[in-house]
C-alpha positions as CSV (number, residue, x, y, z in Angstrom):
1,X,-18.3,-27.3,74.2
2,X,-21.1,-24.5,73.8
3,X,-18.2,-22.1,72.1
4,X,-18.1,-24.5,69.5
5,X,-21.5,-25.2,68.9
6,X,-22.3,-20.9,68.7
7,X,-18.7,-21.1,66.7
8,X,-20.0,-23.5,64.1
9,X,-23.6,-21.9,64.1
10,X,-22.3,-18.6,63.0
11,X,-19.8,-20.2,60.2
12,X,-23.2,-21.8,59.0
13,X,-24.8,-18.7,58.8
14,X,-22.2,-16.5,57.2
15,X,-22.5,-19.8,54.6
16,X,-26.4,-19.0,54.1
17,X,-26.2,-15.0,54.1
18,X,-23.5,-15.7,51.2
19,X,-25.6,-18.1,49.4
20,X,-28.5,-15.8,49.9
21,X,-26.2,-12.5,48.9
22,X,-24.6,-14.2,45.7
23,X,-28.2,-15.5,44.3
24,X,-30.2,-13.0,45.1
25,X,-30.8,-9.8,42.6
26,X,-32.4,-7.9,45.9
27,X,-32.0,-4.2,47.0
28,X,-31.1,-4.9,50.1
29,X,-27.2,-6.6,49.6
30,X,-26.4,-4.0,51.8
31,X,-28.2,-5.3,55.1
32,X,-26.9,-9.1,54.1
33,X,-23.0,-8.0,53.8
34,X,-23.7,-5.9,56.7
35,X,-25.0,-9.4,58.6
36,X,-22.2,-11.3,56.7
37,X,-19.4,-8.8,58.3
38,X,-21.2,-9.7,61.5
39,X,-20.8,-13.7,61.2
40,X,-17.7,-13.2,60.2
41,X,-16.6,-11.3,63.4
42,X,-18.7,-13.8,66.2
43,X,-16.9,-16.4,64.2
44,X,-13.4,-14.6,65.2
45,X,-14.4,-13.6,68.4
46,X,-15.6,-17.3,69.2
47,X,-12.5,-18.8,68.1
48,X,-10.1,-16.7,69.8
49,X,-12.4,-17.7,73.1
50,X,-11.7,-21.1,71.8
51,X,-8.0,-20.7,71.7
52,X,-7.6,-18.7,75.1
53,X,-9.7,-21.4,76.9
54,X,-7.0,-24.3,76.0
């Protein structure tokens, strides 16, 4: 149950770094795809944990 809690808390937070990266006009997009690529990959790593658990 705590994999997909930390599974859906890291989908929420690639959804914020986007919404922060597509509205914001700042120099540092760099660091927030960086952090986005990041979400991303717990989000993978997470599921496959999911998956394998079953």
């Amino acid at each position: 149950m705590r994999i997909k809690i930390s599974r859906k808390e890291a989908k929420e937070s690639a959804y914020w770094l986007r919404l922060i990266y597509e509205t914001s006009n700042s120099k540092n997009s760099h660091d927030t795809q960086g952090l986005i690529q990041e979400a991303n990959e717990l989000k993978k790593i997470l599921s496959s944990i999911l998956e394998k658990s079953k």
